[in-house]
C-alpha positions as CSV (number, residue, x, y, z in Angstrom):
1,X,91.6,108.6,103.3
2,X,94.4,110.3,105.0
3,X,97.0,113.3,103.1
4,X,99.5,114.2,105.7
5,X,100.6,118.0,105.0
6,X,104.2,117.2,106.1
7,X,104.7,114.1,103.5
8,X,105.9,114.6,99.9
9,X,104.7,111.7,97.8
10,X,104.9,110.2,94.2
11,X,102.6,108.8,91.5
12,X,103.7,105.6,92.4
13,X,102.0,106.0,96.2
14,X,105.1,106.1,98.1
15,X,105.6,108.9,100.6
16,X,108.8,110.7,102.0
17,X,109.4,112.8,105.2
18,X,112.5,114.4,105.0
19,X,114.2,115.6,108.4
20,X,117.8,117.0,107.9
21,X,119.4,114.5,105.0
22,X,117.4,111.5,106.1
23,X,114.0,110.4,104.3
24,X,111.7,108.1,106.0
25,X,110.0,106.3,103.4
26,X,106.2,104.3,103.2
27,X,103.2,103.5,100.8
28,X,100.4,105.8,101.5
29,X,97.1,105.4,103.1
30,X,95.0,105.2,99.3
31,X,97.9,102.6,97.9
32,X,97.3,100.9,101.6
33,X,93.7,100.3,101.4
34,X,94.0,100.2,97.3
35,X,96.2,96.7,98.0
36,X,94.3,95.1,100.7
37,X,95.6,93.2,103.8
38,X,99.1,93.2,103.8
39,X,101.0,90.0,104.1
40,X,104.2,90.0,103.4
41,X,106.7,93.2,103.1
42,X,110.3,92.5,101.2
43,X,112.6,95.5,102.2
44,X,116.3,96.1,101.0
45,X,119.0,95.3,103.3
46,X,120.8,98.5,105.8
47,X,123.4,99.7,103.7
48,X,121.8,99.4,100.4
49,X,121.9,101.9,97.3
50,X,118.4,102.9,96.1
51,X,118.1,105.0,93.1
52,X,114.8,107.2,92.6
53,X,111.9,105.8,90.4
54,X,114.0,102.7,91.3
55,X,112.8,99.4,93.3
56,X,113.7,98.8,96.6
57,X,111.1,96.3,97.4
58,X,108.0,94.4,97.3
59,X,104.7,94.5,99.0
60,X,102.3,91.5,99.0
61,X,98.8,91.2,99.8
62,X,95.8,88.9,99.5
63,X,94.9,90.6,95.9
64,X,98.4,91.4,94.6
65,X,102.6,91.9,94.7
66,X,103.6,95.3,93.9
67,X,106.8,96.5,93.5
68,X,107.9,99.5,95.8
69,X,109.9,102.9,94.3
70,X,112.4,104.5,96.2
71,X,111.0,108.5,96.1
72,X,114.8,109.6,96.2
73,X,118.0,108.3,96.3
74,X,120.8,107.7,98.5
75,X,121.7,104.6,101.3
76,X,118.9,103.1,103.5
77,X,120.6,103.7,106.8
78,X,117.4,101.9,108.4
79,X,114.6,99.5,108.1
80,X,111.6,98.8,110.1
81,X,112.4,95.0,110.9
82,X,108.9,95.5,112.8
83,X,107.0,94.8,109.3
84,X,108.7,90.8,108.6
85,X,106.3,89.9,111.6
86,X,103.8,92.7,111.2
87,X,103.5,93.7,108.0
88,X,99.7,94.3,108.5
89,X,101.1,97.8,110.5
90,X,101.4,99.1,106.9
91,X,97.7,98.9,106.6
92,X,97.0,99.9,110.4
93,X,99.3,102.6,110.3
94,X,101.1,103.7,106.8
95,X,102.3,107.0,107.7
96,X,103.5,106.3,111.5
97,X,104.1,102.9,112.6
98,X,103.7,101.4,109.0
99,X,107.2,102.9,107.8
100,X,109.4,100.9,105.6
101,X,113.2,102.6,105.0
102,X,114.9,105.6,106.0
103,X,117.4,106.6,103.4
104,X,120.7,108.7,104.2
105,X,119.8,110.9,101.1
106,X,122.4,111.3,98.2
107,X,120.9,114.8,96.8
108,X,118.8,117.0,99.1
109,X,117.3,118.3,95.9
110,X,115.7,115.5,94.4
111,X,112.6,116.2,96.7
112,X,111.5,119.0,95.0
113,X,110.6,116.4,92.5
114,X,108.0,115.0,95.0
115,X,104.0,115.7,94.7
116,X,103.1,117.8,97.2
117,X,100.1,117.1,99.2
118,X,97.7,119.0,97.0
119,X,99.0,117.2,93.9
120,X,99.0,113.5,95.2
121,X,95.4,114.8,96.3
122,X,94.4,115.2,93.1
123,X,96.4,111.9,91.5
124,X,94.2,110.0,94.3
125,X,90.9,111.8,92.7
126,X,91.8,111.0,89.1
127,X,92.6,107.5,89.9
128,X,89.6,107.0,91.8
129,X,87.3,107.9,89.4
130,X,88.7,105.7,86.8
């Protein structure tokens, strides 16, 4: 299972790169594989306000629907229209190809919230072992 040292992530298995004041936003590799194949990807529309902790879309695979939390907040100033025919690139490729929003970001700060790599490492280990 893949960590990416650049990526900030949450409990919720979401991850965040942060370049400037713009967050590109995806599930992670464990929540990936954790879900299954990937069939159907709901994202919010360009434009959109999403709120941190907050929903800003659904994820649906051959096991389950899961609801998706925005790591930060601000406006998605981009979606990967890619995924509505493809959403199975989220399981291929969750932290390149497999992105879902990027988010003009209302408060820089917020991502000091975020897990950092050795944290979400950790999260990953407890939840495995349960």
């Amino acid at each position: 299972m893949s960590i990416p040292e650049h990526l900030r992530y949450t409990k919720d298995h979401e991850w965040a790169a942060v370049d400037g004041d713009i967050a590109t936003i995806g599930i992670t590799d464990y929540a990936q594989d954790s879900l299954g194949e990937i069939v159907y990807v709901e994202l919010p529309e360009v434009g959109a306000e999403v709120k941190a902790g907050e929903t800003f879309g659904v994820v649906e695979s051959v096991k389950a629907v899961s609801d998706l939390y925005a790591p930060v907040s601000g406006t998605v100033s981009e979606i990967n229209g890619a995924l509505a025919d493809a959403p199975e690139t989220i399981n291929n490729d969750p932290y390149g190809d497999g992105w879902m929003i990027k988010v003009t970001l209302a408060d820089a700060a917020e991502t000091g919230a975020l897990m950092s790599p050795e944290a979400y490492t950790e999260l990953v280990a407890q939840e495995s072992a349960e």
